[in-house]
N, C-alpha and C positions, 0 to 999 in steps of 0.2 A: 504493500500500500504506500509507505514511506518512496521508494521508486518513484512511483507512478506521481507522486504529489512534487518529485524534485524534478520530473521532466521538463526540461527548458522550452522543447514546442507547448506543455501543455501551460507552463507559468507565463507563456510571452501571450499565449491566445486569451489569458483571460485578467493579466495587465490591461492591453491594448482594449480588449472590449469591454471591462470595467471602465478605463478612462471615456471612451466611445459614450456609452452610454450617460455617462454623468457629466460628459461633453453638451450633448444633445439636451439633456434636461436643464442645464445651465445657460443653455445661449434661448433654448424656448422661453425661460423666466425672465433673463435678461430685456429683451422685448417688448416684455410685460410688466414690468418690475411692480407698477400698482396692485395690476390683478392678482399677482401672486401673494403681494402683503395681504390686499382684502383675502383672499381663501384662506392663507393660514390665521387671519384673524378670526375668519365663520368657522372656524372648527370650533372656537371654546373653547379647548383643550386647556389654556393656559393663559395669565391675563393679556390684556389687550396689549398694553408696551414691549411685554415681553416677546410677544406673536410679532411685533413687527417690529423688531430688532431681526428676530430669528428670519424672520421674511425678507429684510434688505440684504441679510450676511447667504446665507444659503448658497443663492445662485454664483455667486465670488470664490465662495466654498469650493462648489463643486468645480465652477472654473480652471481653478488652481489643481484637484486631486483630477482631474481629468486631462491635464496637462503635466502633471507630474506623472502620471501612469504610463501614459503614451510614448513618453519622452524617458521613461523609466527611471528617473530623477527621486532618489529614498523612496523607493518604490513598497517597500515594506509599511514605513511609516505613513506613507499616502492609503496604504491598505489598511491600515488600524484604525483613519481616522473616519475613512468611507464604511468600515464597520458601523460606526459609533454614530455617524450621518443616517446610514439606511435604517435601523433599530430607531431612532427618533422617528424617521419616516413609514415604519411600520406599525410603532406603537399607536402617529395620527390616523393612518388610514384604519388599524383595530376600532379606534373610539372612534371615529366617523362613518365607520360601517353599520356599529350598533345605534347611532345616534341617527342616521339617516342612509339607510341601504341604498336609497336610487343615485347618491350625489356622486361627482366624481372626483378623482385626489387633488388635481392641480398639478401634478410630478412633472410633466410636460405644459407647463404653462395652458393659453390657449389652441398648442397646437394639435395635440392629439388626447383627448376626453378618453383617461381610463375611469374604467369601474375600480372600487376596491378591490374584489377577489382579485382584479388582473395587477392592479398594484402591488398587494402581497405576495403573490406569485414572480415578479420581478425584483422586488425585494429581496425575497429566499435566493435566486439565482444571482443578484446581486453579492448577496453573503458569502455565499460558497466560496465564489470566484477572487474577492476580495479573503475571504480563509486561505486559498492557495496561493496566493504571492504571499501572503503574508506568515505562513510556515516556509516558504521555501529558504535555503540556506549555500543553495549553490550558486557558482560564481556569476555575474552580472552577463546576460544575454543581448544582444541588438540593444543595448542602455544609449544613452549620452555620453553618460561618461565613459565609456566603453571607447565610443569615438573618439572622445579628447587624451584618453590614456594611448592613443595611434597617433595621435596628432604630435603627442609631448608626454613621453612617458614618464618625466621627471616630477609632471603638473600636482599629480595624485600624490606621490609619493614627500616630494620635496618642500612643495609651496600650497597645503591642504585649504589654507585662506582663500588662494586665488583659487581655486580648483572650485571650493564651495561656490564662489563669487560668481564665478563663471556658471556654472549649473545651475543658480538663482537665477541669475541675467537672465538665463537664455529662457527658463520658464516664464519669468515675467516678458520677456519682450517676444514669446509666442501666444501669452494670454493678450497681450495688448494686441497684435495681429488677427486674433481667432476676435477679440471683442470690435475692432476695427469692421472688418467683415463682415460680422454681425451686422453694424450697424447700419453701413453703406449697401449692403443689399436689401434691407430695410428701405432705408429711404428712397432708392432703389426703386422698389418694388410700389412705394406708395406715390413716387411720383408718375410712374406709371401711368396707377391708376387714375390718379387726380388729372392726368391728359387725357385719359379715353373712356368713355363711359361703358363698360357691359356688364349684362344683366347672366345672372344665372337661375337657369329654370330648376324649381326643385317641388314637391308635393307636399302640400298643407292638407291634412286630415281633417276630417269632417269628426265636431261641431265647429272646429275653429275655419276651416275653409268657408262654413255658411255665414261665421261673423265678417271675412275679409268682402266677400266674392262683392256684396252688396255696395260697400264703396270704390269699388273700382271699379262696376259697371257704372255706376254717375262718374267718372273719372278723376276722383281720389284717390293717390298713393296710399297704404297704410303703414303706419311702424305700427310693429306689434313688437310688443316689450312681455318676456318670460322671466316670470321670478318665482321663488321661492321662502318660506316664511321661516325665520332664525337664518336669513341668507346676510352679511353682514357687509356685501357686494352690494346685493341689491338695495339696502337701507343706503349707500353712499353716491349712487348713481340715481335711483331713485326722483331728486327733486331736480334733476338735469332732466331728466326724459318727461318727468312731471311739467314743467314750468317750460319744456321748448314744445310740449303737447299743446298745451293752453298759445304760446306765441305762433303756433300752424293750426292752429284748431280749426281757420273759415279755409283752408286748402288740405289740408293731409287728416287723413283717418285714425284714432290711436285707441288700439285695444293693449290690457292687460292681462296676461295669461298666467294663472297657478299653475305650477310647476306640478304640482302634486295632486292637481283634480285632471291634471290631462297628461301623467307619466307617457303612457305606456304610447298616446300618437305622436308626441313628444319626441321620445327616443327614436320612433321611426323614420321622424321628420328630421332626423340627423340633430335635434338639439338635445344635449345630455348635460349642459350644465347651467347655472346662472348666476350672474344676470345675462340674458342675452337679449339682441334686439335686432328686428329684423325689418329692413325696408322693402315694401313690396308694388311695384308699381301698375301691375298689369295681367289677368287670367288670360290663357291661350285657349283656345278652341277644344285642343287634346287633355283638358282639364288640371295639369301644369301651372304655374304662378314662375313670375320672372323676379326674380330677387334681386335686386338693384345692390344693399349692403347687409352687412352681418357687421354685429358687435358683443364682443365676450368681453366678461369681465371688465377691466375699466373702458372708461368710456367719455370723451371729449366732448364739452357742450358744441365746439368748432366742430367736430370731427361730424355728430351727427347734422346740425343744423345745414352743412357741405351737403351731407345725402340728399337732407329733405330738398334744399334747395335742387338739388340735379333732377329728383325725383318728382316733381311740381313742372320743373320746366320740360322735361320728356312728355310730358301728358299735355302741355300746353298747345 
């Protein structure tokens, strides 16, 4: 067993996709950085300051242990600490399972909506893979420093300052790259959008289909706004969606949807978390609705008041 746990293919496969993974959950938060505080403030788990302290440090967290794994930079110590990360992340998802089974974790920001069970399940395989570099005791495989002991094999040995110096730098100035990235395909992406208008057709389930269909056939956009009650997102976004409802009221249509009186057409309709809001300008013949904008978690009085505005003017 011992063997099989020192194999250098099996500690490098699961360095790398430990860092991989907690790469991916760190730049989805990053993006989000709000919505992510608001989720781990609606868990309750813990008071409110405390949630959002834990909620700004996290995503920088994982940053770092998923740049340290990759890069294979005390790659032990990056394992012990991704221990002690995932086990905090397992204990919320426990008490948020029991407290509200339908809700989802937030582990991927607003990109990808897990359930609990599929949460705790990536957790455990988190664990594991994080137990295996972190028993392992043989010599450093495809590392950094591996490379720089090629480069100067005097570095390691002779001048252990620089050496360290060196293998900080380089993780910091790969997290500044990785967060750069980040943010420029971001903007990226949203400047895009903000040049070209398109709609995306998706399927509103009946009753809520029979609330929408009625203002767009008078030719009314609708937001429809999904919340959920102890949602402490939704209480924050709330008088933004409330108060730019009331300022579009004589052009745009605005329904509220509980979360939890329409689960299960809800989840079908691709929404599984809240707060979420959705701009809808138009029913298609084939019984389809074209979906102008979507918003999760937080949410910009600018960002929506952009939609409705596009959304009023396409119908004009």
């Amino acid at each position: 067993m011992n063997k099989i746990l020192q194999n250098k293919w099996l500690v490098l496969s699961c360095r790398v996709a430990l860092g991989a993974i907690l790469l991916a959950a760190s730049i989805s938060k990053i993006l989000d950085m709000t919505g992510f505080v608001n989720t781990v403030v609606g868990y309750g788990l813990i008071p409110t300051t405390l949630a959002q302290i834990y909620g700004w440090i996290v995503p920088w967290v994982e940053l770092y242990l998923g740049c340290s794994l990759i890069l294979g930079v005390l790659p032990r110590v990056s394992a012990a600490i991704s221990i002690l990360l995932t086990a905090s992340f397992a204990i919320a998802s426990t008490y948020a399972l029991e407290k509200s089974p339908d809700s989802t974790c937030g582990c991927f920001g607003s990109f990808i909506a897990l359930s609990h069970p599929v949460s705790l399940t990536i957790d455990g395989i988190m664990f594991l893979m994080a137990l295996v570099v972190l028993v392992n005791k043989s010599p450093e495989f495809l590392t950094l420093g591996q490379w720089f002991d090629r480069i100067n094999p005097n570095l390691h040995t002779r001048k252990k300052t620089s050496y360290f110096t060196a293998l900080v730098g380089t993780i910091c100035l790969f997290m500044a790259l990785v967060a750069a990235v980040t943010y420029g395909v971001d903007s990226l992406a949203s400047s895009m959008n903000r040049a070209g208008i398109t709609e995306e057709k998706v399927n509103i389930l009946s009753p809520i289909s029979d609330m929408v269909s009625k203002p767009l056939q008078e030719g009314k956009p609708v937001m429809l706004y999904v919340f959920a009650e102890r949602c402490s997102s939704c209480e924050i976004v709330k008088p933004i969606i409330e108060e730019t409802a009331r300022e579009y009221q004589d052009t745009v249509a605005y329904f509220n949807i509980d979360y939890y009186q329409f689960t299960s057409q809800l989840i079908e309709m691709g929404i599984v978390s809240t707060p979420t809001v959705w701009v809808i300008t138009s029913q298609n013949t084939n019984g389809t609705f074209n979906l102008l904008e979507k918003f999760g978690g937080s949410l910009e009085r600018e960002d929506l008041k952009n939609a409705l505005d596009k959304a009023v003017s396409l119908l004009r």
